[in-house]
Chimera marker file (.cmm) of the C-alpha trace (Angstrom):
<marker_set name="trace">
<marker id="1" x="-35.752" y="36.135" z="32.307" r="1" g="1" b="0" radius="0.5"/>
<marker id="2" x="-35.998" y="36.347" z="36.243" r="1" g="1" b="0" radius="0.5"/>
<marker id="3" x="-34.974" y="34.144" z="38.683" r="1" g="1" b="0" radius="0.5"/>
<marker id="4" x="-38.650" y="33.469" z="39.654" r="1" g="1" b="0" radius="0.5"/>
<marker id="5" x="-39.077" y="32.316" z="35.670" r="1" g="1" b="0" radius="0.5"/>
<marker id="6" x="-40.238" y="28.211" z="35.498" r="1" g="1" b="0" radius="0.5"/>
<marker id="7" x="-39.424" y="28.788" z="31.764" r="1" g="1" b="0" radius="0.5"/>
<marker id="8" x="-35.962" y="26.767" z="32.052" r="1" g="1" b="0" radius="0.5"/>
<marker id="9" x="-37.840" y="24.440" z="34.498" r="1" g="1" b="0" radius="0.5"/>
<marker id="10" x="-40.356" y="23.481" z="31.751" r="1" g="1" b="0" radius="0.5"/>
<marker id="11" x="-37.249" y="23.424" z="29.162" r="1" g="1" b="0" radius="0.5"/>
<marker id="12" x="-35.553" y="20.452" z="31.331" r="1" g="1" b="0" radius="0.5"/>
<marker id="13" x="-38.741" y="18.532" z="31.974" r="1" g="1" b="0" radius="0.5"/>
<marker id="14" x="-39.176" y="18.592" z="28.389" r="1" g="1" b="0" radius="0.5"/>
<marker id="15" x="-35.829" y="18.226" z="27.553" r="1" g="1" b="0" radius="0.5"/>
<marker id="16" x="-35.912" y="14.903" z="30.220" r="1" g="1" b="0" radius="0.5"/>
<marker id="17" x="-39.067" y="13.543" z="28.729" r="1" g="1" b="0" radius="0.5"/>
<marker id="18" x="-37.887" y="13.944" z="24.591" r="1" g="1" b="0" radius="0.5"/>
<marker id="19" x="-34.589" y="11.807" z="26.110" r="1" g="1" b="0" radius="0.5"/>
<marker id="20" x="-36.343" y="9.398" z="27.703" r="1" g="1" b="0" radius="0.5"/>
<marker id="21" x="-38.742" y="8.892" z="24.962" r="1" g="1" b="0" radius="0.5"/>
<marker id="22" x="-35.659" y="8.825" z="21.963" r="1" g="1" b="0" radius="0.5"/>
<marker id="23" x="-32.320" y="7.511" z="22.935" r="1" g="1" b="0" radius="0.5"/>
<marker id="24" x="-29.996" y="10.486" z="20.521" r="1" g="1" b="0" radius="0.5"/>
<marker id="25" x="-27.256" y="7.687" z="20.510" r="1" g="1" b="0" radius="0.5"/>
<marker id="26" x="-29.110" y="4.831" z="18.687" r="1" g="1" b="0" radius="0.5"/>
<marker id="27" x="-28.012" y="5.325" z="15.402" r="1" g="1" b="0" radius="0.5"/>
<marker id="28" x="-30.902" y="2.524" z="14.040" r="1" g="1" b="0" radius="0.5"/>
<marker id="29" x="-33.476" y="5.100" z="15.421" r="1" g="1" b="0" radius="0.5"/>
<marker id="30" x="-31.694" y="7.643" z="13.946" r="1" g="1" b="0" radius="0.5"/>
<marker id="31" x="-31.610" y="5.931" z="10.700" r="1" g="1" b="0" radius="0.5"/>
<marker id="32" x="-35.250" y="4.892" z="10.731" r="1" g="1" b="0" radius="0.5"/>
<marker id="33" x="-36.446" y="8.489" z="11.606" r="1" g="1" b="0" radius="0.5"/>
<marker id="34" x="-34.719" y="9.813" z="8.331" r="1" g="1" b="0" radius="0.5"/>
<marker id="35" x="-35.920" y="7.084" z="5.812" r="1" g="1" b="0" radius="0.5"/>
<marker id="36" x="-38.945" y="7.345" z="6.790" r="1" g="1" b="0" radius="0.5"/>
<marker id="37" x="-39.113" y="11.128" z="6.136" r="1" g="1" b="0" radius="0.5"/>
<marker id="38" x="-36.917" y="11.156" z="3.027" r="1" g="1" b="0" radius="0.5"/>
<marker id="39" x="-38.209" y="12.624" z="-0.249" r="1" g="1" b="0" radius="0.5"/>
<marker id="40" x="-36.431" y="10.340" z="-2.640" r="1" g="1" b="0" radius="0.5"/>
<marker id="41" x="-37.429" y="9.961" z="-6.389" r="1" g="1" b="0" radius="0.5"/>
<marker id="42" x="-35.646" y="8.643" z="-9.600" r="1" g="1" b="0" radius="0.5"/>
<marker id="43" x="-35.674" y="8.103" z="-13.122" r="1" g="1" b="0" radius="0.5"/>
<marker id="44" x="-33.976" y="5.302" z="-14.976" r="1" g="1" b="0" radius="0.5"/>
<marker id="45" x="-32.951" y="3.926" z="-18.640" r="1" g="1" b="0" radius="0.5"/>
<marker id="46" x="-32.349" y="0.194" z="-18.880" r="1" g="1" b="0" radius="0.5"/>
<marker id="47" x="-33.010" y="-2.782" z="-20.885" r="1" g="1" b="0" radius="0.5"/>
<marker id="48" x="-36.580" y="-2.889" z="-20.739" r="1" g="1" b="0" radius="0.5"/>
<marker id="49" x="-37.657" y="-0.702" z="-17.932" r="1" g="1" b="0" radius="0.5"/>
<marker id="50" x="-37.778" y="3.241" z="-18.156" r="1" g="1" b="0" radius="0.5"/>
<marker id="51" x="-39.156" y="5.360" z="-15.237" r="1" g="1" b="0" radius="0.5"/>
<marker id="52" x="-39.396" y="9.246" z="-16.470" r="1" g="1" b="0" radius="0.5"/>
<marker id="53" x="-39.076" y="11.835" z="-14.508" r="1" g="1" b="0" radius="0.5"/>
<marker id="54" x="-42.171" y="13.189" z="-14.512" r="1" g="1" b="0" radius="0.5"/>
<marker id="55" x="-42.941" y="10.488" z="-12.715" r="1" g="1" b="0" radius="0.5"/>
<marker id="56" x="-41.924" y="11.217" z="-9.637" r="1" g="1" b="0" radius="0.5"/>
<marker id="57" x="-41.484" y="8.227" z="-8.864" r="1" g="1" b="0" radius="0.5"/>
<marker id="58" x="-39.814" y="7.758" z="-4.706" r="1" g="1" b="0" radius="0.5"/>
<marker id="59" x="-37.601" y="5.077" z="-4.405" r="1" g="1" b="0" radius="0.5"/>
<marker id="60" x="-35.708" y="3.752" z="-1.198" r="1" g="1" b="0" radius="0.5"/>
<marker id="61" x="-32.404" y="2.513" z="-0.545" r="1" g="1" b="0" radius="0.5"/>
<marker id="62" x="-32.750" y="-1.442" z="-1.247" r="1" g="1" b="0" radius="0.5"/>
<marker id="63" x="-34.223" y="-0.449" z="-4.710" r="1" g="1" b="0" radius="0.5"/>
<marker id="64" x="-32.102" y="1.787" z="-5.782" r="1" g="1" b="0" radius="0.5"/>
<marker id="65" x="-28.988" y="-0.590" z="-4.951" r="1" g="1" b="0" radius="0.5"/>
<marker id="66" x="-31.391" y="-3.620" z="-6.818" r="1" g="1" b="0" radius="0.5"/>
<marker id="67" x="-31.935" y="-1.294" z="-9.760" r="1" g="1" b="0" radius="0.5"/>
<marker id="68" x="-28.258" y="-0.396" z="-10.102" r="1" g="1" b="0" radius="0.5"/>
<marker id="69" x="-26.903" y="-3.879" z="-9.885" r="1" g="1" b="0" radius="0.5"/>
<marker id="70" x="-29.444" y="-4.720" z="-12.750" r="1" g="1" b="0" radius="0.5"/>
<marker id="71" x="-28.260" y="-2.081" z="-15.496" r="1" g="1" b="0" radius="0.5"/>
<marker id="72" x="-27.312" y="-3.630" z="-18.406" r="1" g="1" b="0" radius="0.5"/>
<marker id="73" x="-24.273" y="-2.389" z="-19.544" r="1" g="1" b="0" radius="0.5"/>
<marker id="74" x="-24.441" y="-3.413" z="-22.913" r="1" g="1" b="0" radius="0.5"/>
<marker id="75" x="-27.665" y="-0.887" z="-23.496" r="1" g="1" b="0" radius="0.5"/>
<marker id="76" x="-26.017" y="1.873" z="-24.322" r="1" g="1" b="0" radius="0.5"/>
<marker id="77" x="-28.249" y="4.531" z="-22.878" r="1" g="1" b="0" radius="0.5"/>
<marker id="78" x="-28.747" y="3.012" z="-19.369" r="1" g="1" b="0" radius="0.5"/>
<marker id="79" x="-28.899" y="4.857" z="-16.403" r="1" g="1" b="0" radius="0.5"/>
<marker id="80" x="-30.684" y="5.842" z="-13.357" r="1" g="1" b="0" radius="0.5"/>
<marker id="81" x="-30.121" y="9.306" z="-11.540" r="1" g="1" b="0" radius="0.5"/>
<marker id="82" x="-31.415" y="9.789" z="-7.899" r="1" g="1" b="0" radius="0.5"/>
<marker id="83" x="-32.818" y="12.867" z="-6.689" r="1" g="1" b="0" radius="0.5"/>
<marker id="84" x="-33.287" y="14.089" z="-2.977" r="1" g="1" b="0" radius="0.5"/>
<marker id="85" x="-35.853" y="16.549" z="-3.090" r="1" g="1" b="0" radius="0.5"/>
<marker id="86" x="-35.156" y="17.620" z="0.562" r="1" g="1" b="0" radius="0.5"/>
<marker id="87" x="-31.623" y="18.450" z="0.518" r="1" g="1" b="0" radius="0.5"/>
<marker id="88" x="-31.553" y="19.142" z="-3.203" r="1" g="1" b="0" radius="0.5"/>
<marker id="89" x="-28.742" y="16.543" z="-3.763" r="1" g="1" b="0" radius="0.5"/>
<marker id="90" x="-28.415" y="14.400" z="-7.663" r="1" g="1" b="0" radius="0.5"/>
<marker id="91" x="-26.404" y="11.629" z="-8.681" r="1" g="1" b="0" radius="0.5"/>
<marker id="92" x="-26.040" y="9.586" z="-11.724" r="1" g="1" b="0" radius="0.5"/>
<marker id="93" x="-25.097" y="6.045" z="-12.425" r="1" g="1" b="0" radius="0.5"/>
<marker id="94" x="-23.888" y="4.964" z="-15.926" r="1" g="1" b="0" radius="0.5"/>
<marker id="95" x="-22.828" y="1.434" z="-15.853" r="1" g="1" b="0" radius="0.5"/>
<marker id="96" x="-20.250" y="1.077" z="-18.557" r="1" g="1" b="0" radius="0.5"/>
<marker id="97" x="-19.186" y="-2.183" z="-17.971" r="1" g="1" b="0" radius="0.5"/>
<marker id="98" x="-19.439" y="-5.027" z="-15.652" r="1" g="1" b="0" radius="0.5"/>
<marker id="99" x="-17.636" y="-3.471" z="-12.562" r="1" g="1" b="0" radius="0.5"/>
<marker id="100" x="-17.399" y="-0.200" z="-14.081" r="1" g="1" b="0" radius="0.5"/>
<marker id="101" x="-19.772" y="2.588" z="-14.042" r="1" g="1" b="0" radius="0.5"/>
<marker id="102" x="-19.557" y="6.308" z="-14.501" r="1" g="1" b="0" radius="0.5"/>
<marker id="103" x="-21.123" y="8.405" z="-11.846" r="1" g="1" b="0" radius="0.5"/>
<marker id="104" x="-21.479" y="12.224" z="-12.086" r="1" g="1" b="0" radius="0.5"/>
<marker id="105" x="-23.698" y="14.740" z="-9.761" r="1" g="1" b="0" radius="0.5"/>
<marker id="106" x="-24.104" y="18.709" z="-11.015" r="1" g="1" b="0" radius="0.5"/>
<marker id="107" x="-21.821" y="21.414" z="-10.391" r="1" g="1" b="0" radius="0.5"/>
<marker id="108" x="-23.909" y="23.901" z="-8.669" r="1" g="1" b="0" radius="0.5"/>
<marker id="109" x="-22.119" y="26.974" z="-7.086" r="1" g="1" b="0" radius="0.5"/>
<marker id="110" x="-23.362" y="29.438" z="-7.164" r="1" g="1" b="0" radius="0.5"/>
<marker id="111" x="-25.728" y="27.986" z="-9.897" r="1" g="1" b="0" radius="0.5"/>
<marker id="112" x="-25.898" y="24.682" z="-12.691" r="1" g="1" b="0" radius="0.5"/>
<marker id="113" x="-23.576" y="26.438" z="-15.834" r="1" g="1" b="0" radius="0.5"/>
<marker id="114" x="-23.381" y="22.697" z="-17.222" r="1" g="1" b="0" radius="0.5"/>
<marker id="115" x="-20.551" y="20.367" z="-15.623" r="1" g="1" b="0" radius="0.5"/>
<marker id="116" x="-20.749" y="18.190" z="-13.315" r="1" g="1" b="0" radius="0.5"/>
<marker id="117" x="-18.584" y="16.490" z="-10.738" r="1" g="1" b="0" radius="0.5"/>
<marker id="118" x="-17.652" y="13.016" z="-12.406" r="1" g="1" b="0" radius="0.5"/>
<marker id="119" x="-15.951" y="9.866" z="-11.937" r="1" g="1" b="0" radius="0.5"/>
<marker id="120" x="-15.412" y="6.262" z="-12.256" r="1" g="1" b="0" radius="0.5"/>
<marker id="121" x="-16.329" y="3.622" z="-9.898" r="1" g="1" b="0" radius="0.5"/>
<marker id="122" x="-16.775" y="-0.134" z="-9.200" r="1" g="1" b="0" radius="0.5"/>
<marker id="123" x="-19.863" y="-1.642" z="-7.717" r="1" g="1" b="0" radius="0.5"/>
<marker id="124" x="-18.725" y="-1.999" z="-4.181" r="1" g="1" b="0" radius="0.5"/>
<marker id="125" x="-18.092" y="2.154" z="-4.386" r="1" g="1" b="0" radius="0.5"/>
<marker id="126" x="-21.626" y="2.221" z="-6.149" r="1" g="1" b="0" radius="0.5"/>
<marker id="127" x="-23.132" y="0.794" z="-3.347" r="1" g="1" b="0" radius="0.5"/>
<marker id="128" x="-20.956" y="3.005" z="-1.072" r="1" g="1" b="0" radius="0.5"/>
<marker id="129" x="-21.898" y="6.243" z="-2.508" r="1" g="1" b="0" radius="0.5"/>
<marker id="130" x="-25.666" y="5.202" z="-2.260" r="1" g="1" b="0" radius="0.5"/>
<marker id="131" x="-25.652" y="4.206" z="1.506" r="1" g="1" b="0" radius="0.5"/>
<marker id="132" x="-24.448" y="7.561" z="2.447" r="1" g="1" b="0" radius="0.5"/>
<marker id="133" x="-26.685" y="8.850" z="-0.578" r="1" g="1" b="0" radius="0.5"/>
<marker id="134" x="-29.877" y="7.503" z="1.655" r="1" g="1" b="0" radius="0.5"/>
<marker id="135" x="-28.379" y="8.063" z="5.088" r="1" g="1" b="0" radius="0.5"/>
<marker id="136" x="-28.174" y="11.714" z="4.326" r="1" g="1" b="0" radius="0.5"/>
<marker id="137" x="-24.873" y="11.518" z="5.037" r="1" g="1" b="0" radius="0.5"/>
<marker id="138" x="-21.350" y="13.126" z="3.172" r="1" g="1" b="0" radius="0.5"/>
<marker id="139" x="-21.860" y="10.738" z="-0.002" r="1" g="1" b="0" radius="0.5"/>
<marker id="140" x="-19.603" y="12.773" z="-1.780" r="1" g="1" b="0" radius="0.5"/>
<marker id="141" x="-16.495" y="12.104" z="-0.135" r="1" g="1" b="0" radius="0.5"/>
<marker id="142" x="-16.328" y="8.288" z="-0.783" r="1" g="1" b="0" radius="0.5"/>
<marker id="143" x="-14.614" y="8.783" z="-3.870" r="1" g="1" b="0" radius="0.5"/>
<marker id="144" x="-12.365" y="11.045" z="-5.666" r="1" g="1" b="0" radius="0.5"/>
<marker id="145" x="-14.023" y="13.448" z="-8.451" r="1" g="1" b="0" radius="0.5"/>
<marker id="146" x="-13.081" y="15.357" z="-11.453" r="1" g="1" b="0" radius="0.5"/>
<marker id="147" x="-15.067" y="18.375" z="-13.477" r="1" g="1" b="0" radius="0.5"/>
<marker id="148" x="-16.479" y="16.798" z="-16.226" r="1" g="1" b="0" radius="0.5"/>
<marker id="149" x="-18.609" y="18.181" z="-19.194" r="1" g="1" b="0" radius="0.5"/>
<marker id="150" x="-22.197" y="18.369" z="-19.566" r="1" g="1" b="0" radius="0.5"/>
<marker id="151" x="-24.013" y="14.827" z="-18.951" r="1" g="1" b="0" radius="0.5"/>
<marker id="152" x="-24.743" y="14.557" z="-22.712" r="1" g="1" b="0" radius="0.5"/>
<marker id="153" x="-21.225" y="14.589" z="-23.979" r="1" g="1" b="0" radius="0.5"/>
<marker id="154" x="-20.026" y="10.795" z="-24.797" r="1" g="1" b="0" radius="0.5"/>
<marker id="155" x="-18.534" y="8.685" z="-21.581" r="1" g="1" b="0" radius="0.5"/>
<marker id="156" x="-15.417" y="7.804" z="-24.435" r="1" g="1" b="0" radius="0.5"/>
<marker id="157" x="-14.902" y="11.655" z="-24.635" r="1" g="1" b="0" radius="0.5"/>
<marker id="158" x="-14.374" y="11.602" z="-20.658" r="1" g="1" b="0" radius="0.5"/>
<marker id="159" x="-12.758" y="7.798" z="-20.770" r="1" g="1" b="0" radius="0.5"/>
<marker id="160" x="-10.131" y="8.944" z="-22.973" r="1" g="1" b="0" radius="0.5"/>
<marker id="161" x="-8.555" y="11.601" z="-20.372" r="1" g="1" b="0" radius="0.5"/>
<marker id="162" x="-10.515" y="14.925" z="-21.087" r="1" g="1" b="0" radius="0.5"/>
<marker id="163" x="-11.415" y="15.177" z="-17.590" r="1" g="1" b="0" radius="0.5"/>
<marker id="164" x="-9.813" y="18.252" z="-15.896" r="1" g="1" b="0" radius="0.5"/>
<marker id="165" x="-8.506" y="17.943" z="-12.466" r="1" g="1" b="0" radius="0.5"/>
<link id1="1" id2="2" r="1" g="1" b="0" radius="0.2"/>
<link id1="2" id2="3" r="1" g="1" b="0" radius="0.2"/>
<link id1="3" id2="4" r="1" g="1" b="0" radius="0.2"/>
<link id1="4" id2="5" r="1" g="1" b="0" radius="0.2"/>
<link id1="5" id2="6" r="1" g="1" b="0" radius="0.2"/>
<link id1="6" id2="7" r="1" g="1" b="0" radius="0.2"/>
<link id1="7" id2="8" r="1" g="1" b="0" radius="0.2"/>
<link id1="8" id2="9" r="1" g="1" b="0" radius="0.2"/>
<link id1="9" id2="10" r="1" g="1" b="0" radius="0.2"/>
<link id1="10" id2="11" r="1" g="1" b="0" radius="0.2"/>
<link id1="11" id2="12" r="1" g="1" b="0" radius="0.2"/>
<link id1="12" id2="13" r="1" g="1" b="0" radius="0.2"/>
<link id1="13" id2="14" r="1" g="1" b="0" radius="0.2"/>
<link id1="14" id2="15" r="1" g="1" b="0" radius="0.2"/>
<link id1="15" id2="16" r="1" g="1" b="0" radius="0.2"/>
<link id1="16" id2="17" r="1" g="1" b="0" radius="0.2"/>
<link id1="17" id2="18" r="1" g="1" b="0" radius="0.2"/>
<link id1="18" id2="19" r="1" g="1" b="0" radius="0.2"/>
<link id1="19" id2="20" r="1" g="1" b="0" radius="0.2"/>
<link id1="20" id2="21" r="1" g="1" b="0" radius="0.2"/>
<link id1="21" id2="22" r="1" g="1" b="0" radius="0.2"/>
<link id1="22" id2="23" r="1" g="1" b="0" radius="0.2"/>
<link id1="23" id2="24" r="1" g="1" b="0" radius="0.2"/>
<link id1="24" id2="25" r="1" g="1" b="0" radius="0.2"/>
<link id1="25" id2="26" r="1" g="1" b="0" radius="0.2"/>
<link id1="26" id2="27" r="1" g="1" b="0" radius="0.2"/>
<link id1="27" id2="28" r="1" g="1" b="0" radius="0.2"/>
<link id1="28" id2="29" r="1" g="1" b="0" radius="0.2"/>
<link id1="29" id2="30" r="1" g="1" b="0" radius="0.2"/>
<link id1="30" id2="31" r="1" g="1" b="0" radius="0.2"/>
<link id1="31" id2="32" r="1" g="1" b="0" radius="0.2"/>
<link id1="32" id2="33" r="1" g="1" b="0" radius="0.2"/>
<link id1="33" id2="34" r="1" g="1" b="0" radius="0.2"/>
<link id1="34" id2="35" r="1" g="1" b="0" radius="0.2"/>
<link id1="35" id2="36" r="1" g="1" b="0" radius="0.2"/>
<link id1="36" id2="37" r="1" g="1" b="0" radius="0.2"/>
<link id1="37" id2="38" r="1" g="1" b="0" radius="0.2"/>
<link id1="38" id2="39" r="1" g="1" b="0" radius="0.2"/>
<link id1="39" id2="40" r="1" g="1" b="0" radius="0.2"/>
<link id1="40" id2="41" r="1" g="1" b="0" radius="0.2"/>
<link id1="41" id2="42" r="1" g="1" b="0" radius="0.2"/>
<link id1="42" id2="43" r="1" g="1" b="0" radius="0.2"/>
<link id1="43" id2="44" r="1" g="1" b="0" radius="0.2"/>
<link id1="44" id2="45" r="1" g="1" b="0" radius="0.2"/>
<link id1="45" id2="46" r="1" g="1" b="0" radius="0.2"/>
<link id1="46" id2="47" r="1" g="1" b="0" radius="0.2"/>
<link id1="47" id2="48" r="1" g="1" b="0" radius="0.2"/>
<link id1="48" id2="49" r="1" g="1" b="0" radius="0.2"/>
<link id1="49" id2="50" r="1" g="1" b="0" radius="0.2"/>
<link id1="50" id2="51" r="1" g="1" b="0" radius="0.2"/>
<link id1="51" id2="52" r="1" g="1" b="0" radius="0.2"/>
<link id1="52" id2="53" r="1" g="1" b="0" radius="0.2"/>
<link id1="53" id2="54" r="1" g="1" b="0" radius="0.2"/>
<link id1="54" id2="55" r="1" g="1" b="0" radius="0.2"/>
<link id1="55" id2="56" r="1" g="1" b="0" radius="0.2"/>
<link id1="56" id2="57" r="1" g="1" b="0" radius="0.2"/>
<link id1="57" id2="58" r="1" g="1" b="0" radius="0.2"/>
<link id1="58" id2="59" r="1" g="1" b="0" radius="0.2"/>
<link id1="59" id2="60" r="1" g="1" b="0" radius="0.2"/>
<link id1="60" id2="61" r="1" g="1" b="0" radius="0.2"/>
<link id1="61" id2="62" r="1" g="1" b="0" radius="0.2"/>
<link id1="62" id2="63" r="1" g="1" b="0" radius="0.2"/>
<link id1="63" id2="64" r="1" g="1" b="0" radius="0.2"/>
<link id1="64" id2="65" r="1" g="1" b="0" radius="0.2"/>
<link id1="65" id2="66" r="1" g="1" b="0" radius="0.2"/>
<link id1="66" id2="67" r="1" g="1" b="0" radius="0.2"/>
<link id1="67" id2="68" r="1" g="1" b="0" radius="0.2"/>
<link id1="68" id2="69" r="1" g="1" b="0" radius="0.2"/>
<link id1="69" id2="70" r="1" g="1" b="0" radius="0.2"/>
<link id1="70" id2="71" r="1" g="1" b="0" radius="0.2"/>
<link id1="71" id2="72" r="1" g="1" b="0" radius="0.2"/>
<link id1="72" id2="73" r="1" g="1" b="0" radius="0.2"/>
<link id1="73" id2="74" r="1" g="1" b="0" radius="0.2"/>
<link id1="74" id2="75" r="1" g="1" b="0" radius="0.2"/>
<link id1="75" id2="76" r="1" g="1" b="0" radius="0.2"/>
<link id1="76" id2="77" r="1" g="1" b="0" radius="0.2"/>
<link id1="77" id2="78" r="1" g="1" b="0" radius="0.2"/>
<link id1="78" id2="79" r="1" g="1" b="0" radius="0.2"/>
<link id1="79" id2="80" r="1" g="1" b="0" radius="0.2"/>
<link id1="80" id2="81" r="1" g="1" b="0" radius="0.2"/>
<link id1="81" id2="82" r="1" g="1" b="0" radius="0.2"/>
<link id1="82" id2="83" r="1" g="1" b="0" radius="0.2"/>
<link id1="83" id2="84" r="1" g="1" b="0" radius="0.2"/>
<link id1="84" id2="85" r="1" g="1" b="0" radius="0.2"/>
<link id1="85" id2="86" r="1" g="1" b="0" radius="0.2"/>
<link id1="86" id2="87" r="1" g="1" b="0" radius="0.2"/>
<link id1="87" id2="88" r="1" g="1" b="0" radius="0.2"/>
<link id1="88" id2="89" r="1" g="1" b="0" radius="0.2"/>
<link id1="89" id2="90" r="1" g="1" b="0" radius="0.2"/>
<link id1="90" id2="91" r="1" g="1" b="0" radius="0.2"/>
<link id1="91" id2="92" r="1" g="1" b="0" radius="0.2"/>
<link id1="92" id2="93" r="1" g="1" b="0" radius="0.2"/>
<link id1="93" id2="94" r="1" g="1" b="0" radius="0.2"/>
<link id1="94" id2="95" r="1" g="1" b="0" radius="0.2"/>
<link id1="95" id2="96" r="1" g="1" b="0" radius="0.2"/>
<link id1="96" id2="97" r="1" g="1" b="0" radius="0.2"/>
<link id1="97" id2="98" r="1" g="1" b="0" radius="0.2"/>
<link id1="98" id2="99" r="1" g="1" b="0" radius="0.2"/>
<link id1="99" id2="100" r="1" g="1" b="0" radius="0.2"/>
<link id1="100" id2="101" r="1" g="1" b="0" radius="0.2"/>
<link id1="101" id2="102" r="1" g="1" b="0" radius="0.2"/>
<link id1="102" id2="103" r="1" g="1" b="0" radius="0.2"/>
<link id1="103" id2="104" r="1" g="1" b="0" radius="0.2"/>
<link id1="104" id2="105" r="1" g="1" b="0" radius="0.2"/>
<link id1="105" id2="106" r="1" g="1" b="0" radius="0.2"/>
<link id1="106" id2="107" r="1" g="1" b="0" radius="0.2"/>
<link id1="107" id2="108" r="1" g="1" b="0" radius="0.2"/>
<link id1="108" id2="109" r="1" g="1" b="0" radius="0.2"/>
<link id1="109" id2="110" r="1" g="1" b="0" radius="0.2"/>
<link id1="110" id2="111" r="1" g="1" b="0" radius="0.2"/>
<link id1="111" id2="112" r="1" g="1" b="0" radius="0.2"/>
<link id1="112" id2="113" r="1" g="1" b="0" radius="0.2"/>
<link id1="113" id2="114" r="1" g="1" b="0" radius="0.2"/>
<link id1="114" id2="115" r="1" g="1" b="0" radius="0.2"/>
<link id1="115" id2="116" r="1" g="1" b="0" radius="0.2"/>
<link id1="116" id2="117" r="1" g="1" b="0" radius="0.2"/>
<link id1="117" id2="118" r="1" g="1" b="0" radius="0.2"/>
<link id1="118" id2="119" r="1" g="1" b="0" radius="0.2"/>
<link id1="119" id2="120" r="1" g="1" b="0" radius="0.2"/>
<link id1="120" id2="121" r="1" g="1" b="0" radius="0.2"/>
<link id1="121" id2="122" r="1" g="1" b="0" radius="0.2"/>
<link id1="122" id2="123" r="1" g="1" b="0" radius="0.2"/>
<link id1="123" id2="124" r="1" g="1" b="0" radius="0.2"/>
<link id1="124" id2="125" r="1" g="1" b="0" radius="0.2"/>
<link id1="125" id2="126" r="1" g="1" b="0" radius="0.2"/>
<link id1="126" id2="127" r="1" g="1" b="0" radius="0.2"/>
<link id1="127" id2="128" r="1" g="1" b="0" radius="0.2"/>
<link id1="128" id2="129" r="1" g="1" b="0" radius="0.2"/>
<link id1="129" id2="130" r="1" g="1" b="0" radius="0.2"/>
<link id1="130" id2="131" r="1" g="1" b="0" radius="0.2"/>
<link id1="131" id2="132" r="1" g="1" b="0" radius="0.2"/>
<link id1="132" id2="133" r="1" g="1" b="0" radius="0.2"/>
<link id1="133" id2="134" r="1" g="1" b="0" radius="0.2"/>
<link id1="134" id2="135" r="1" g="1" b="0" radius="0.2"/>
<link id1="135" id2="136" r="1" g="1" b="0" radius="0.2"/>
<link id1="136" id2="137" r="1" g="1" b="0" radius="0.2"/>
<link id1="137" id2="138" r="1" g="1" b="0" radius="0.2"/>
<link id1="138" id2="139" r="1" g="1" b="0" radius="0.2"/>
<link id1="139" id2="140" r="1" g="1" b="0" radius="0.2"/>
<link id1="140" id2="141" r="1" g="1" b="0" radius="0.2"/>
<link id1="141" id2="142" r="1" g="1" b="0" radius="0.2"/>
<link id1="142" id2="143" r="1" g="1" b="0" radius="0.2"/>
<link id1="143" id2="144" r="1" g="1" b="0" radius="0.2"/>
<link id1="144" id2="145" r="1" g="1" b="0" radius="0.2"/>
<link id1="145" id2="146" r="1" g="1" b="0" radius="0.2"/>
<link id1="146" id2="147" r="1" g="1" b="0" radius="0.2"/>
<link id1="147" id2="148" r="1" g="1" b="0" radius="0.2"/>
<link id1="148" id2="149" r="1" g="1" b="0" radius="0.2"/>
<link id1="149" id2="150" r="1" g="1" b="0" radius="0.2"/>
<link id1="150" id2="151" r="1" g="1" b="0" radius="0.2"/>
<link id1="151" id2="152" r="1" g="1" b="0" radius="0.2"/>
<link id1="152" id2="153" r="1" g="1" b="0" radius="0.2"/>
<link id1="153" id2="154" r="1" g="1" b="0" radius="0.2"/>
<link id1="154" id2="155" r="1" g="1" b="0" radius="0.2"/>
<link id1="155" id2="156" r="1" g="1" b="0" radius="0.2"/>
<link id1="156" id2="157" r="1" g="1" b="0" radius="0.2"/>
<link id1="157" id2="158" r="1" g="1" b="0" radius="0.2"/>
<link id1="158" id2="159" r="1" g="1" b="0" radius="0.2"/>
<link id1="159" id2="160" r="1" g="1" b="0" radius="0.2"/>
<link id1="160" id2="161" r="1" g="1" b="0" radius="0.2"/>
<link id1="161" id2="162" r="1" g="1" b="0" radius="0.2"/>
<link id1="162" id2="163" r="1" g="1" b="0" radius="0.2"/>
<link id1="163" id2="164" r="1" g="1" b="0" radius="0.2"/>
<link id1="164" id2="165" r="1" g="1" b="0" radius="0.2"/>
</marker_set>
C-alpha cells in the first residue's frame, strides 16, 4: 500500500461512522446484540411438563431461570439441560432438593469419552451460572467442579463422595 492509497482513509471513515452509530462501551447494547442472535434450545423433565430434544425447542434467559426455579425436586427424574448451539456449550440442572441441585456440563477434550464436569449448587449459584450461561460469558468459573461419571449414573453414587478431584 502507497502513500497515495485512500484505503486507510476509507478504513477511518468507516471505522468513525460504525462508532458513532454503536457506542463499544454500552454493555446493555452489547447484551442486547448477543440475545438477540443467540441459538439457545433445551430439553426438560419435570412434574408435568417434558420438552424433548428433538424439539428444538430455543429458550431465553428469563425462562430458563423460571423453568429452573419450578423443578420439582421430589420427581425424581427432573431436569432441564441447556444447549448453545453457537458456541457448542451444555449444562445440566438436577434439582435434588430445595436449595440443592446438581449441575454437570460434558467433558469434551479432545472429544465426549463419558464424564462430565459436575457439582453441587444452591439456587442463587443456579441463577449465577445461567446469567453468564446467556451472556456468553465464562459460566464455568462461578463455581468449583469435579469429574464426575456419566450423567446416567445415580446423583447418591456422586453424593456419597465418588467424585474425583
Amino acid at each position: 500500500m502507497g502513500p497515495d492509497s485512500d484505503i486507510g482513509v476509507d478504513f477511518i471513515k468507516m471505522k468513525n461512522i460504525q462508532v458513532s452509530e454503536y457506542d463499544m462501551f454500552d454493555q446493555s447494547q452489547i447484551q442486547s446484540q448477543k440475545i438477540a442472535y443467540q441459538d439457545i434450545e433445551y430439553c426438560m423433565a419435570n412434574t408435568g411438563k417434558s420438552v424433548s430434544y428433538s424439539e428444538h425447542r430455543k429458550i431465553d434467559l428469563q425462562t430458563s431461570l423460571s423453568e429452573t426455579k419450578n423443578l420439582d425436586w421430589t420427581y425424581l427424574d427432573n431436569g432441564i439441560s441447556i444447549i448453545n448451539n453457537k458456541t457448542d456449550d451444555c449444562v445440566f440442572f438436577r434439582r435434588i432438593d430445595s436449595d440443592k441441585w446438581y449441575v454437570d456440563t460434558p467433558i469434551q477434550l479432545p472429544k465426549f469419552d463419558g464424564f462430565f464436569w459436575a457439582t453441587y449448587a444452591d439456587e442463587s449459584t443456579v441463577e449465577a451460572i445461567l446469567k453468564q450461561f446467556f451472556a456468553e460469558c465464562d459460566w464455568f468459573c462461578v463455581t468449583h467442579w469435579f469429574e464426575a461419571p456419566d450423567l446416567f449414573e445415580q446423583v447418591d453414587y456422586i453424593e456419597s463422595g465418588s467424585l474425583r478431584k
